[in-house]
Backbone as XML, in Angstrom:
<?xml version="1.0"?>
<chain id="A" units="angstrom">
  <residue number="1" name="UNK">
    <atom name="N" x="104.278" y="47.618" z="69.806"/>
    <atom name="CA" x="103.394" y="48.047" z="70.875"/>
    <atom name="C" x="103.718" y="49.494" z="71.242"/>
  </residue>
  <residue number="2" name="UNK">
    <atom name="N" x="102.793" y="50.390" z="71.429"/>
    <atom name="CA" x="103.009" y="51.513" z="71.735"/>
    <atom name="C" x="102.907" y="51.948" z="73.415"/>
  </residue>
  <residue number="3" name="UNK">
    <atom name="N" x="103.222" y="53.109" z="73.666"/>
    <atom name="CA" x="103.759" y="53.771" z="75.306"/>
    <atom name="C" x="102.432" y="52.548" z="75.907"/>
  </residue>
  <residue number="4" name="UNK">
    <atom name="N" x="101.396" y="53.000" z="75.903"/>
    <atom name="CA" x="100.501" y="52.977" z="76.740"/>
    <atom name="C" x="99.830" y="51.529" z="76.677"/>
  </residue>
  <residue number="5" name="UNK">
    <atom name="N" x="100.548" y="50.626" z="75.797"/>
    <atom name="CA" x="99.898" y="49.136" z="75.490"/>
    <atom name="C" x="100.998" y="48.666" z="76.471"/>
  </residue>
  <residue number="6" name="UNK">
    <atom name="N" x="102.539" y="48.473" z="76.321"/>
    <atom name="CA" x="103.448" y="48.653" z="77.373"/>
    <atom name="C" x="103.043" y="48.566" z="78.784"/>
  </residue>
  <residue number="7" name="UNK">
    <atom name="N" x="102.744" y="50.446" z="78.888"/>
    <atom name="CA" x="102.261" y="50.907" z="80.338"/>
    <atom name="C" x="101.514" y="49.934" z="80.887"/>
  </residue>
  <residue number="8" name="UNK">
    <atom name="N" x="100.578" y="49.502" z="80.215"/>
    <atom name="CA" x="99.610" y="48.722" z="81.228"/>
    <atom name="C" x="99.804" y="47.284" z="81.236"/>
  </residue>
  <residue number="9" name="UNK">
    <atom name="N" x="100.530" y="47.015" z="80.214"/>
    <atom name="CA" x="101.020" y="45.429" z="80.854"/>
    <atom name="C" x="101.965" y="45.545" z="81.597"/>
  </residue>
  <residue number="10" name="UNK">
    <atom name="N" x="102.923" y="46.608" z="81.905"/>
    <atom name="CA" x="103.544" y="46.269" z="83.117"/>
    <atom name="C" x="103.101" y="46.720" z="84.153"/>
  </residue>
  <residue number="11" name="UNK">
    <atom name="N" x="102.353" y="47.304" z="84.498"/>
    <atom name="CA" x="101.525" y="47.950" z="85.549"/>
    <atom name="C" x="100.368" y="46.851" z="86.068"/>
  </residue>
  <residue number="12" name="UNK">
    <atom name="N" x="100.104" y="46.118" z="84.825"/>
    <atom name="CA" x="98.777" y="45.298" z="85.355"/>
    <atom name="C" x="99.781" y="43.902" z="85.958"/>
  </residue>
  <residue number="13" name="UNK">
    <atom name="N" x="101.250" y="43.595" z="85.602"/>
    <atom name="CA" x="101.714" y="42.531" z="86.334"/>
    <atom name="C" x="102.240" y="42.958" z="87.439"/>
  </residue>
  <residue number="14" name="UNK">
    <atom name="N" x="103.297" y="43.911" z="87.900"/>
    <atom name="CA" x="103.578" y="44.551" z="88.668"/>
    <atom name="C" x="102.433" y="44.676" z="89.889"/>
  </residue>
  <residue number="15" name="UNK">
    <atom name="N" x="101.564" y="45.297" z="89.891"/>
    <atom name="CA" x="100.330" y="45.384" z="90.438"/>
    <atom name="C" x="99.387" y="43.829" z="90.952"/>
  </residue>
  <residue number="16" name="UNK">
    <atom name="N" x="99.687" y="43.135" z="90.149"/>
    <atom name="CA" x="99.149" y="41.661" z="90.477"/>
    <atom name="C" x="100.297" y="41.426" z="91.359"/>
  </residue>
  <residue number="17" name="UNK">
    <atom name="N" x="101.423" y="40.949" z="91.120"/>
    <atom name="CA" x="102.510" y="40.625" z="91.643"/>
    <atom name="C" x="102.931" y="41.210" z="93.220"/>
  </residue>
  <residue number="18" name="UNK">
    <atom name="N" x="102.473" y="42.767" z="93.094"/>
    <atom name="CA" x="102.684" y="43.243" z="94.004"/>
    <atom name="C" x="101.370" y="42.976" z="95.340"/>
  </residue>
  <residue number="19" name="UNK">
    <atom name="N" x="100.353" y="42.339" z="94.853"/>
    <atom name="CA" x="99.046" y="42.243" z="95.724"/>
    <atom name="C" x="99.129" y="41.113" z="96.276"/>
  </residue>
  <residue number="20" name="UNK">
    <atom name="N" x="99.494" y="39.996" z="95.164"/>
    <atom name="CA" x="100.223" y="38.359" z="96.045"/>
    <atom name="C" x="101.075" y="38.441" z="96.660"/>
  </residue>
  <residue number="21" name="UNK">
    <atom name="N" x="102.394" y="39.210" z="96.032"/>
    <atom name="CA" x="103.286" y="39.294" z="97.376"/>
    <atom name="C" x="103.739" y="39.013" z="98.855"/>
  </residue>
  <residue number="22" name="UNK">
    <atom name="N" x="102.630" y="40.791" z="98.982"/>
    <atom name="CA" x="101.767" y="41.671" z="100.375"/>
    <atom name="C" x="100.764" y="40.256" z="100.970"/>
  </residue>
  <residue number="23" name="UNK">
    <atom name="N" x="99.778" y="39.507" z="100.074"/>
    <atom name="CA" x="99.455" y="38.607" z="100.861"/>
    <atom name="C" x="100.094" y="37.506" z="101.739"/>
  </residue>
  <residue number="24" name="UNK">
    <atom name="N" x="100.727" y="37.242" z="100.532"/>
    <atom name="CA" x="101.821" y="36.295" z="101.742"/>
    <atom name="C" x="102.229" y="36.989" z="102.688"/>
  </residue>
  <residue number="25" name="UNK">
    <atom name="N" x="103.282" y="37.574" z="102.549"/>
    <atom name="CA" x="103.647" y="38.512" z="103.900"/>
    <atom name="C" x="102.710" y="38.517" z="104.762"/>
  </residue>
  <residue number="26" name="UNK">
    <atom name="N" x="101.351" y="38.823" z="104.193"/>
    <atom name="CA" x="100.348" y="39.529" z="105.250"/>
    <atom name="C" x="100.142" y="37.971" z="106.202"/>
  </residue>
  <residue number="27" name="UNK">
    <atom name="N" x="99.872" y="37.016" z="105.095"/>
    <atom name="CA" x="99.322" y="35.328" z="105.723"/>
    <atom name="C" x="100.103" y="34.763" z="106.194"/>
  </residue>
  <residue number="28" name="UNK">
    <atom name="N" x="101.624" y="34.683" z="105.798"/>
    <atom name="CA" x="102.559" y="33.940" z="105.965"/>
    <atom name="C" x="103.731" y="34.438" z="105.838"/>
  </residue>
  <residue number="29" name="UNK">
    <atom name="N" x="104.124" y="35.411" z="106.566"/>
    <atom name="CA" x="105.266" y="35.778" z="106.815"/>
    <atom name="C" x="106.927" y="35.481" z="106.741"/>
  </residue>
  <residue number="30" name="UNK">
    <atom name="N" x="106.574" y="34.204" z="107.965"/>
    <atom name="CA" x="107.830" y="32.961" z="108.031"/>
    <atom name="C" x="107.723" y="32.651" z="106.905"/>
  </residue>
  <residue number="31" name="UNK">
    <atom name="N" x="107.320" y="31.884" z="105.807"/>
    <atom name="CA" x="107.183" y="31.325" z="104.283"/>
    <atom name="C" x="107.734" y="32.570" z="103.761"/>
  </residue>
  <residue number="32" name="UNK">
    <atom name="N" x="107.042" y="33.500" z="103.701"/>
    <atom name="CA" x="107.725" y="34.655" z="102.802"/>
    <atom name="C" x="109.420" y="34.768" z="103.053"/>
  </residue>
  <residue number="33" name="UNK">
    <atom name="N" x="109.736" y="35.331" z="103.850"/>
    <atom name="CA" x="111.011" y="35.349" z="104.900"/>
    <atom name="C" x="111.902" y="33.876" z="104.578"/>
  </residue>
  <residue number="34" name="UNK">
    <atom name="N" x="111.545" y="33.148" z="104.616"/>
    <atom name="CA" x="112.456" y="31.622" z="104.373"/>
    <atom name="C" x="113.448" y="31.828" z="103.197"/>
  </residue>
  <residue number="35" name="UNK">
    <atom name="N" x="112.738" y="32.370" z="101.978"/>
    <atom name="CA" x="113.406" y="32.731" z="100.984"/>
    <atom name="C" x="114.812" y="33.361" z="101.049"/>
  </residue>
  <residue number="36" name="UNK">
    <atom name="N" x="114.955" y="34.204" z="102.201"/>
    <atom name="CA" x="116.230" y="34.996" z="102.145"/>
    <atom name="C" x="116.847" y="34.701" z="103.616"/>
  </residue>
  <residue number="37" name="UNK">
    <atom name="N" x="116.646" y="33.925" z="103.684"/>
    <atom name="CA" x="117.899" y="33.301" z="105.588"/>
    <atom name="C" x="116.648" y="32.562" z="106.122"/>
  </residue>
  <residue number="38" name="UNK">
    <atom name="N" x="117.369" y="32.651" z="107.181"/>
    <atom name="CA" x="116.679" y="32.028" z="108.778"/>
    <atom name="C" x="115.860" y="32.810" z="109.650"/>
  </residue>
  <residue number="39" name="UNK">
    <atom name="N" x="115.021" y="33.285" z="110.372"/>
    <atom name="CA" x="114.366" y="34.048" z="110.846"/>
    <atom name="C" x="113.949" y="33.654" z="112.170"/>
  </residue>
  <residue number="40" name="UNK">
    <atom name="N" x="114.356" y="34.003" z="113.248"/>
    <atom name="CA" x="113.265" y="33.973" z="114.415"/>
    <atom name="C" x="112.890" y="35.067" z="115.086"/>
  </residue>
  <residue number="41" name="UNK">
    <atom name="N" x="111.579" y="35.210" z="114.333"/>
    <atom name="CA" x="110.569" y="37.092" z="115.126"/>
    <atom name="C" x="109.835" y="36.350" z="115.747"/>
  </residue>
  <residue number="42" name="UNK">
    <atom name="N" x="109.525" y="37.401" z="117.002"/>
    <atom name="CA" x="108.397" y="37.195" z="118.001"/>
    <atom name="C" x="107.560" y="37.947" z="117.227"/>
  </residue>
  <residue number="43" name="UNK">
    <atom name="N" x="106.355" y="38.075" z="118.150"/>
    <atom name="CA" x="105.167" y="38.876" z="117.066"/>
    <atom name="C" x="105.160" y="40.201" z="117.431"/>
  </residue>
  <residue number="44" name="UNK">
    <atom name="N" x="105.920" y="40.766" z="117.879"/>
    <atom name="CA" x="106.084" y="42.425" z="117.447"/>
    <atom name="C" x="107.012" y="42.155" z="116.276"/>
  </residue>
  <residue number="45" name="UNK">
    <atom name="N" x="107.808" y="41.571" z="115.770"/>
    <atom name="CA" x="108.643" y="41.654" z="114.480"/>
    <atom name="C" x="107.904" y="41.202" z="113.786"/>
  </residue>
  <residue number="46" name="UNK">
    <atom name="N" x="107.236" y="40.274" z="113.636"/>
    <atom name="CA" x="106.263" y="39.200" z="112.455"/>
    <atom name="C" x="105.103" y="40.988" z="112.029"/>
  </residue>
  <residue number="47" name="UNK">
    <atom name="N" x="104.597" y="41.325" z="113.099"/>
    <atom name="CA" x="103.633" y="42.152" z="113.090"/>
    <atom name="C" x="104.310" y="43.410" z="112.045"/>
  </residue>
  <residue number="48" name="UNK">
    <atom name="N" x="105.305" y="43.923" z="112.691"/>
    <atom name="CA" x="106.034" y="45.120" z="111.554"/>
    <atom name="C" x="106.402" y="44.467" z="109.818"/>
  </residue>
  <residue number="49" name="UNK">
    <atom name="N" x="106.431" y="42.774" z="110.104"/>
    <atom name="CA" x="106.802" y="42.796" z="108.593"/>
    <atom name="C" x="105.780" y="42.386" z="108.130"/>
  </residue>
  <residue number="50" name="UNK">
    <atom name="N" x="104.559" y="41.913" z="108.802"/>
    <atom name="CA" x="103.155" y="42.257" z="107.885"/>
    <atom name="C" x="102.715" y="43.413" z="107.469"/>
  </residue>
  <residue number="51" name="UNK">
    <atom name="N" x="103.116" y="44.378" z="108.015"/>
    <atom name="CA" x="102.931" y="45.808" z="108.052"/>
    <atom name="C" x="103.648" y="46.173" z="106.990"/>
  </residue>
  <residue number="52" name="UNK">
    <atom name="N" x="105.125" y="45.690" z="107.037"/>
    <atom name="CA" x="106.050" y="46.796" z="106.339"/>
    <atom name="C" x="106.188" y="46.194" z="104.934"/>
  </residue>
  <residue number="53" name="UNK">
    <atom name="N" x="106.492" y="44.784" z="105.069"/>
    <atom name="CA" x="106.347" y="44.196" z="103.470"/>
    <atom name="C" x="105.023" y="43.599" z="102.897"/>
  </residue>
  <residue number="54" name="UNK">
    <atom name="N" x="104.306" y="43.426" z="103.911"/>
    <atom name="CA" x="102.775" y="42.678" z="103.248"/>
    <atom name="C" x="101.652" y="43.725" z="103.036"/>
  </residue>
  <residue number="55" name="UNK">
    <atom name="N" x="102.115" y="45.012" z="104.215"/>
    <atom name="CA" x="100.772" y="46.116" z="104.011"/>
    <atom name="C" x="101.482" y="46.881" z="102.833"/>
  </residue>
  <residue number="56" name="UNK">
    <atom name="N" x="102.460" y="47.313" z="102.357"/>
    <atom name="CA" x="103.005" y="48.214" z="101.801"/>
    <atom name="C" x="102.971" y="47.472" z="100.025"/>
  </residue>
  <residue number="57" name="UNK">
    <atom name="N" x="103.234" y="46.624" z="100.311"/>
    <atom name="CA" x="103.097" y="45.643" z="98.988"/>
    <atom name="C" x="101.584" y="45.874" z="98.444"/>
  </residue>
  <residue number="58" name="UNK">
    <atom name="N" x="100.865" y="45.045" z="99.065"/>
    <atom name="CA" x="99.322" y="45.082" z="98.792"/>
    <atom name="C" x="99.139" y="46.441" z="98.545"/>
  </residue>
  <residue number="59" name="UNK">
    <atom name="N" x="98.911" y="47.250" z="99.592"/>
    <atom name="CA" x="98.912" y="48.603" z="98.721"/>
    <atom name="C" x="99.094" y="49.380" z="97.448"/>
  </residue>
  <residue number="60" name="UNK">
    <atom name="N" x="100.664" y="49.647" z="97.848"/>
    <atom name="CA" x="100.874" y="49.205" z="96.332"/>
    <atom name="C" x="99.940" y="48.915" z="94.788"/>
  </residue>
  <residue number="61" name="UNK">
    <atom name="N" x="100.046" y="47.685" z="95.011"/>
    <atom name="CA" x="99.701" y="46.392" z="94.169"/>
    <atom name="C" x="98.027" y="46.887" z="93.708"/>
  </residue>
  <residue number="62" name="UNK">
    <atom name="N" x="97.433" y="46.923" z="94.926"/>
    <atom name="CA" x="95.963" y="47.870" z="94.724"/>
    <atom name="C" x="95.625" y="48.361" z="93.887"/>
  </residue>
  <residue number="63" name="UNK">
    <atom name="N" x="96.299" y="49.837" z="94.735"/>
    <atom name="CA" x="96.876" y="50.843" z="93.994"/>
    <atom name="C" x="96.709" y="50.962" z="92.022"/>
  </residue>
  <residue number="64" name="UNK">
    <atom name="N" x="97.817" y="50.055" z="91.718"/>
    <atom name="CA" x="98.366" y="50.340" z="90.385"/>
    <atom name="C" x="97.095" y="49.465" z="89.435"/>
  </residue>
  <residue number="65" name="UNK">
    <atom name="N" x="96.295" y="48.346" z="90.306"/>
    <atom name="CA" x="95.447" y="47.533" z="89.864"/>
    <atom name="C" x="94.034" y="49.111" z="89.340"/>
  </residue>
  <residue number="66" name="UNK">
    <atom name="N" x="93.983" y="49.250" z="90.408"/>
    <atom name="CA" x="92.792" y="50.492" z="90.198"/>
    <atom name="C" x="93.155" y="51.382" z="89.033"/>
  </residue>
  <residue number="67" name="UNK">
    <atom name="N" x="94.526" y="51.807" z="89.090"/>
    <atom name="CA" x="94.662" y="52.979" z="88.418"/>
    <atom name="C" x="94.592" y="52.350" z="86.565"/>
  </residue>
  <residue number="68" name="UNK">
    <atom name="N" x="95.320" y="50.914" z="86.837"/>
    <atom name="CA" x="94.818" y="50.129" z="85.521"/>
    <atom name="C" x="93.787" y="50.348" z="85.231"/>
  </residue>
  <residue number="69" name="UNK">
    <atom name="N" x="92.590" y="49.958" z="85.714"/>
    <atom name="CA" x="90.836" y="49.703" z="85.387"/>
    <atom name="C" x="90.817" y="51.123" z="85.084"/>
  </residue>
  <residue number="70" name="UNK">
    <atom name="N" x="91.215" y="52.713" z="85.714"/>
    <atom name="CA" x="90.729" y="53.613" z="85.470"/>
    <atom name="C" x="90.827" y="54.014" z="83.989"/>
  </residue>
  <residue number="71" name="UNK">
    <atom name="N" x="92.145" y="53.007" z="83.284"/>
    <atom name="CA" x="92.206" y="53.693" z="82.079"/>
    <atom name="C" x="93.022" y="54.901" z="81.840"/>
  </residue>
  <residue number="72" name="UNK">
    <atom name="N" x="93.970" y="55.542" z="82.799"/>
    <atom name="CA" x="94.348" y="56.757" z="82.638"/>
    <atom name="C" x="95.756" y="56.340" z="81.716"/>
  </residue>
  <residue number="73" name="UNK">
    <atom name="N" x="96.355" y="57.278" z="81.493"/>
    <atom name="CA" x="97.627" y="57.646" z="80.951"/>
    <atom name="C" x="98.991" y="56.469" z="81.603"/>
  </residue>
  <residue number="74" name="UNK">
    <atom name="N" x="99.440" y="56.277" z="82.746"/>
    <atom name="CA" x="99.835" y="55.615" z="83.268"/>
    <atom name="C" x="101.333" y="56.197" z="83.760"/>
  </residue>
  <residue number="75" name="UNK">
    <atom name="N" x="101.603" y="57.710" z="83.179"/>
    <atom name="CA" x="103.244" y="58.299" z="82.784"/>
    <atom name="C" x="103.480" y="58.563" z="84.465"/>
  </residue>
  <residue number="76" name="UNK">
    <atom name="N" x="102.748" y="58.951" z="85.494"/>
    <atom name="CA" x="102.963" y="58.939" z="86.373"/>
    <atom name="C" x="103.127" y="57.649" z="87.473"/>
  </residue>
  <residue number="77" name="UNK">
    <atom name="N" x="102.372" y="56.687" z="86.760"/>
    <atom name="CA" x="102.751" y="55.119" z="87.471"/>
    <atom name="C" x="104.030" y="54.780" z="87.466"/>
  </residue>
  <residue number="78" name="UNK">
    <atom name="N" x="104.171" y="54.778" z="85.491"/>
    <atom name="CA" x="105.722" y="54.502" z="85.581"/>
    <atom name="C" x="106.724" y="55.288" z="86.428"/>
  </residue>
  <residue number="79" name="UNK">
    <atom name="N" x="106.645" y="56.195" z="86.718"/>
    <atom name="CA" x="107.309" y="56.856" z="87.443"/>
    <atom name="C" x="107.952" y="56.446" z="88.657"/>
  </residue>
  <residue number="80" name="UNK">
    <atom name="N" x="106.658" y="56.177" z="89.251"/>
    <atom name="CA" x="106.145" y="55.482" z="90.460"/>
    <atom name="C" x="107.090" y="54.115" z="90.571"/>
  </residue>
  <residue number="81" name="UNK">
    <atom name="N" x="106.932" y="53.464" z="89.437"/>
    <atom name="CA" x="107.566" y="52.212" z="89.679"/>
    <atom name="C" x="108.849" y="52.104" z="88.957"/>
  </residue>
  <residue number="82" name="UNK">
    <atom name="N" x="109.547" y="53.407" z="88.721"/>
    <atom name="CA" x="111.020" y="53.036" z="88.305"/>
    <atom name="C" x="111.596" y="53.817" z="89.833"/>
  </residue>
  <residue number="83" name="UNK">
    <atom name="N" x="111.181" y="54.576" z="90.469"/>
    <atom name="CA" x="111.361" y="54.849" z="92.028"/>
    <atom name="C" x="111.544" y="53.778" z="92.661"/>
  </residue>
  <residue number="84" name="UNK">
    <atom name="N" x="110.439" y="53.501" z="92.765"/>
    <atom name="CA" x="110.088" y="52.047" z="93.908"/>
    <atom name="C" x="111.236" y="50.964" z="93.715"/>
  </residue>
  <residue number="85" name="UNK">
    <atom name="N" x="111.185" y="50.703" z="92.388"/>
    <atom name="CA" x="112.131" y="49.749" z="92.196"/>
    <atom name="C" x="113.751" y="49.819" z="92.155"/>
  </residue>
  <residue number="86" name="UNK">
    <atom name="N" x="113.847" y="51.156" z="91.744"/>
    <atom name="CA" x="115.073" y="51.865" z="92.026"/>
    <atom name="C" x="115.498" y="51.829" z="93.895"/>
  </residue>
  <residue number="87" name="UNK">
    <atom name="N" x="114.904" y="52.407" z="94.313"/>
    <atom name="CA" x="115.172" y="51.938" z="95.506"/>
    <atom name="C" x="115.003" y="51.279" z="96.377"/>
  </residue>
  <residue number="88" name="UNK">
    <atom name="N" x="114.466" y="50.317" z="96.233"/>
    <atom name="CA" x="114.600" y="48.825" z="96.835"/>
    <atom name="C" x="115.665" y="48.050" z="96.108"/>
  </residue>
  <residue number="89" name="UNK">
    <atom name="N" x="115.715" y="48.116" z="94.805"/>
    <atom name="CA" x="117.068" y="47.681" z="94.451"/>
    <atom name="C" x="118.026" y="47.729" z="94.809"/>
  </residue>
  <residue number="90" name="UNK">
    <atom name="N" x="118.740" y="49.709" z="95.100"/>
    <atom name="CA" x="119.796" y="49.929" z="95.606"/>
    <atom name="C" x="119.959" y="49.808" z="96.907"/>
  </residue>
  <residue number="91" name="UNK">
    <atom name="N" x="119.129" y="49.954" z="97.574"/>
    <atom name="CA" x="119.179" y="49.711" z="98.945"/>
    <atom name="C" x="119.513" y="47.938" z="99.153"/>
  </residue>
  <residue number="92" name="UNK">
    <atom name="N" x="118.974" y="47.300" z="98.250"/>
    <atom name="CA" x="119.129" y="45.945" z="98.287"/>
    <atom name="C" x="121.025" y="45.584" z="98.414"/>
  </residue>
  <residue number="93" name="UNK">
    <atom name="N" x="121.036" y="46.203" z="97.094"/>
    <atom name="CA" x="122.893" y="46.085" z="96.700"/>
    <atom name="C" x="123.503" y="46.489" z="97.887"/>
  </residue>
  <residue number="94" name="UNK">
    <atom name="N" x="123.447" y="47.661" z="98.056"/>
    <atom name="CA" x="124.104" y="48.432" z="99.235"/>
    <atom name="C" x="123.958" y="47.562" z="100.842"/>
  </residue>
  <residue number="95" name="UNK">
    <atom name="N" x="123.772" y="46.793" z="100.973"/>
    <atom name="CA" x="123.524" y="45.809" z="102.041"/>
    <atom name="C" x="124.180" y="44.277" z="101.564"/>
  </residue>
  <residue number="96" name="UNK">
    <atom name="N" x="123.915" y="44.151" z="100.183"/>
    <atom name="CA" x="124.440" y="43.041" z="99.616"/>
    <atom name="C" x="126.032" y="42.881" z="99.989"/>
  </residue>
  <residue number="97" name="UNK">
    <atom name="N" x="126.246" y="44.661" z="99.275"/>
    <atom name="CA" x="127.902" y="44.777" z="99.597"/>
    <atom name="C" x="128.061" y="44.926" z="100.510"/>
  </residue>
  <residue number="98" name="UNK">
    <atom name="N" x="127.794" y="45.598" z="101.927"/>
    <atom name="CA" x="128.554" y="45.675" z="103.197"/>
    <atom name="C" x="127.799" y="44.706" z="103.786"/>
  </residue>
  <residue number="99" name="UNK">
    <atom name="N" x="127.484" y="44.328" z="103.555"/>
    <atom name="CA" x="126.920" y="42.583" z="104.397"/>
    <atom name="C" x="128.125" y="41.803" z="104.588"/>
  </residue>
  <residue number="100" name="UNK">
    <atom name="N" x="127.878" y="40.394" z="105.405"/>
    <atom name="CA" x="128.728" y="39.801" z="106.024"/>
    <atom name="C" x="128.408" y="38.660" z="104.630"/>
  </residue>
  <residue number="101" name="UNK">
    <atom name="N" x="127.348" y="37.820" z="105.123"/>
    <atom name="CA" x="126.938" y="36.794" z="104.669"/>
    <atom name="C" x="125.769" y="37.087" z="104.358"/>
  </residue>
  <residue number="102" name="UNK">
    <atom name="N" x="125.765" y="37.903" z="103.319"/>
    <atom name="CA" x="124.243" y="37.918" z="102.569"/>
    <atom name="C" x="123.882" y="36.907" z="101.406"/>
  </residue>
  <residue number="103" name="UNK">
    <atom name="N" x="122.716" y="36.056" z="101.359"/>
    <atom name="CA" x="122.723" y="35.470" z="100.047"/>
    <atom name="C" x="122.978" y="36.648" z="98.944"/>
  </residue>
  <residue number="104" name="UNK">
    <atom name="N" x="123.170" y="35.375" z="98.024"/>
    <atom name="CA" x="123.125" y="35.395" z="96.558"/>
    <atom name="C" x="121.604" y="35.816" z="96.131"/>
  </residue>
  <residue number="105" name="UNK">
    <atom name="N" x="120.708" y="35.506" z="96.345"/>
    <atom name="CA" x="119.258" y="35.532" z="96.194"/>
    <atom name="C" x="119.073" y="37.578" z="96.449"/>
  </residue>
  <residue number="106" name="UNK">
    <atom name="N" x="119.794" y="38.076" z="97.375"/>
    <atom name="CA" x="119.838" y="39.938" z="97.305"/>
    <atom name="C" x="120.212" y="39.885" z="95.748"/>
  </residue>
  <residue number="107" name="UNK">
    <atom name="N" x="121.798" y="39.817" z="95.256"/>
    <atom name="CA" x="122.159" y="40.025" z="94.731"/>
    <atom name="C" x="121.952" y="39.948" z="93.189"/>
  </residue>
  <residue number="108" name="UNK">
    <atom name="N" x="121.049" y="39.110" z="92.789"/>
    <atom name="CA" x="119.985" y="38.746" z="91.659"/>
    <atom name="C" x="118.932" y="39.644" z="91.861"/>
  </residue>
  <residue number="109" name="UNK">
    <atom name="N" x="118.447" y="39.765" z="93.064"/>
    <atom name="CA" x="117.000" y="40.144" z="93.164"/>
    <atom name="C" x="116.941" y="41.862" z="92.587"/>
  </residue>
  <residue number="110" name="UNK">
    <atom name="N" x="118.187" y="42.412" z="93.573"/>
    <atom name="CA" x="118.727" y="43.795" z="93.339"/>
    <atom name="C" x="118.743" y="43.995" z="91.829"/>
  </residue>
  <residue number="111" name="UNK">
    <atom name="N" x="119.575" y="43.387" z="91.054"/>
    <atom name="CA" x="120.359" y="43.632" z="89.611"/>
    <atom name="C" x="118.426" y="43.598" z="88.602"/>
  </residue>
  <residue number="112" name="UNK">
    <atom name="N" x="117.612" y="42.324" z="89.458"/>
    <atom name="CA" x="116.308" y="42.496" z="88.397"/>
    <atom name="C" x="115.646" y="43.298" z="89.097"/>
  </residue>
  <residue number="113" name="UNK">
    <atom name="N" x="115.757" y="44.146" z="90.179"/>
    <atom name="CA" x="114.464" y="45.109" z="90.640"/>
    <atom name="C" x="115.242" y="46.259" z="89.728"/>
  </residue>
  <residue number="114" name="UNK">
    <atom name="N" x="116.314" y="46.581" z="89.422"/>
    <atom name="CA" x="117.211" y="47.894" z="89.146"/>
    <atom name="C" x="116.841" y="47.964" z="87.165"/>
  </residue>
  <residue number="115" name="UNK">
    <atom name="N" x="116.840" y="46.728" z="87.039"/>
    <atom name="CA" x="116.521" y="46.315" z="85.383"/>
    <atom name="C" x="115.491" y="46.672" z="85.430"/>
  </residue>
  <residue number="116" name="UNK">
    <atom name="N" x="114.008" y="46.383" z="86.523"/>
    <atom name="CA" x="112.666" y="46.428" z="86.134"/>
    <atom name="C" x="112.619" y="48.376" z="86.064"/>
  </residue>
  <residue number="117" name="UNK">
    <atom name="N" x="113.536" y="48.657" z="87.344"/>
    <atom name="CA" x="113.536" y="50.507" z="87.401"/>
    <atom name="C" x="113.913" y="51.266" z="86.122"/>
  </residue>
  <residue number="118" name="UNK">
    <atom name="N" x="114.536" y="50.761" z="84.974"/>
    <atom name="CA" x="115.145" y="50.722" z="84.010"/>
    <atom name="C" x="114.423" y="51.039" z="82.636"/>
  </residue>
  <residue number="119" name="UNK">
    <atom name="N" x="113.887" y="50.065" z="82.717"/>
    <atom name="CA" x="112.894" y="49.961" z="82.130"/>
    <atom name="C" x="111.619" y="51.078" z="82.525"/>
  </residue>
  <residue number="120" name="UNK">
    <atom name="N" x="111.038" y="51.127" z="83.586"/>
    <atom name="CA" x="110.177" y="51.820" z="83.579"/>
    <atom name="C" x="110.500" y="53.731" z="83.429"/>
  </residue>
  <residue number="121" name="UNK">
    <atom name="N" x="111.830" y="53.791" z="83.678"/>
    <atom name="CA" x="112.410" y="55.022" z="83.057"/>
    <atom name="C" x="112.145" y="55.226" z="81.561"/>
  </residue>
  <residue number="122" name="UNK">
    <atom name="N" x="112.497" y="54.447" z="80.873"/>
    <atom name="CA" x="112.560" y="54.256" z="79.556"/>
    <atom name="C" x="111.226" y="54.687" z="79.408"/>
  </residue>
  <residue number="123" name="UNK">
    <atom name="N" x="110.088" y="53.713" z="79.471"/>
    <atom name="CA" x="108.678" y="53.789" z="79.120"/>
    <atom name="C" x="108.461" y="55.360" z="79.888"/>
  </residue>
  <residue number="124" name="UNK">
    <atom name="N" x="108.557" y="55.989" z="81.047"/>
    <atom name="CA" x="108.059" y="57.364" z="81.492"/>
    <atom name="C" x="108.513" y="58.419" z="80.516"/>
  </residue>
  <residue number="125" name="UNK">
    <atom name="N" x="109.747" y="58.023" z="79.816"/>
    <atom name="CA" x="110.528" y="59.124" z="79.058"/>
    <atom name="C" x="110.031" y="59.179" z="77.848"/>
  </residue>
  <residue number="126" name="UNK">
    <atom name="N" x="109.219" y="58.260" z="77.156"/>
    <atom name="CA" x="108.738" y="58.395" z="76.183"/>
    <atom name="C" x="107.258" y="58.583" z="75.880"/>
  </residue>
  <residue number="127" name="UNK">
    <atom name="N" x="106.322" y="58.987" z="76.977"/>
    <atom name="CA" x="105.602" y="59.784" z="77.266"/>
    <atom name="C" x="106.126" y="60.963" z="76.887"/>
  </residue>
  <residue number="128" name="UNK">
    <atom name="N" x="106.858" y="61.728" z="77.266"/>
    <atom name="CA" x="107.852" y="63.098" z="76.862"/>
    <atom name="C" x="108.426" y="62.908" z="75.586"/>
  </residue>
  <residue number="129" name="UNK">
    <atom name="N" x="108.463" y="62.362" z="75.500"/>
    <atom name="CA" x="109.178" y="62.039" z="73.533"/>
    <atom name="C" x="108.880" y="61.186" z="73.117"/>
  </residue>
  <residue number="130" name="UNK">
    <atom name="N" x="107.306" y="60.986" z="72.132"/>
    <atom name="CA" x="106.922" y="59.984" z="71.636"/>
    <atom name="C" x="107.469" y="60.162" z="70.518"/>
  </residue>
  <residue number="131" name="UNK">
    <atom name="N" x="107.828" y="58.966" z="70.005"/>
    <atom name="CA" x="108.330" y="58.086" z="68.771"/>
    <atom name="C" x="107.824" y="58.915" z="67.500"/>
  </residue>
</chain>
């Protein structure tokens, strides 16, 4: 498979993935949230994490869906999503480690968001140096 057969299958799951996500968050918050502890938000907190993980997700997710259909190149998506994932990863770890009692569930999640950032380095760099 070449750069751009790649590019868009991970862009077109990423992008799906990232639009279900954001919905939950957006619909179901508590459900989303269960996954990683215990939670009790009033609805100014419920409200910021529809906002912060369900609007930002969907977005996102949109986003990379559109830029799929447009057909373009994709070297700047990847980009996009070895960032994104890069730092939500590390930021993930970095909390993992000075945490008290953080699940196990960070600590997986981190190591495959940092693999997915990894990867999408790889695929941006070879835009710049095709095969």
């Amino acid at each position: 498979m070449n750069n751009l057969a790649v590019s868009r299958f991970l862009v077109g799951v990423f992008g799906f993935s990232l639009l279900l996500i954001g919905l939950v968050y957006i619909v179901q918050p508590l459900l989303a949230l269960r996954f990683t502890g215990d939670f009790q938000l009033d609805s100014s907190a419920l409200t910021d994490v529809r906002a912060t993980y369900g609007g930002i997700q969907l977005g996102l997710g949109l986003y990379l869906l559109l830029v799929l259909r447009a057909g373009v190149s994709l070297e700047n998506e990847m980009l996009l999503l070895c960032l994104a994932f890069a730092a939500v990863g590390a930021t993930r770890l970095v909390g993992y480690l000075v945490g008290d009692e953080v699940a196990s569930l960070h600590l997986y999640a981190a190591i495959a968001e940092l693999i997915f950032a990894c990867v999408a380095a790889v695929i941006h760099n070879r835009f710049d140096h095709p095969e």
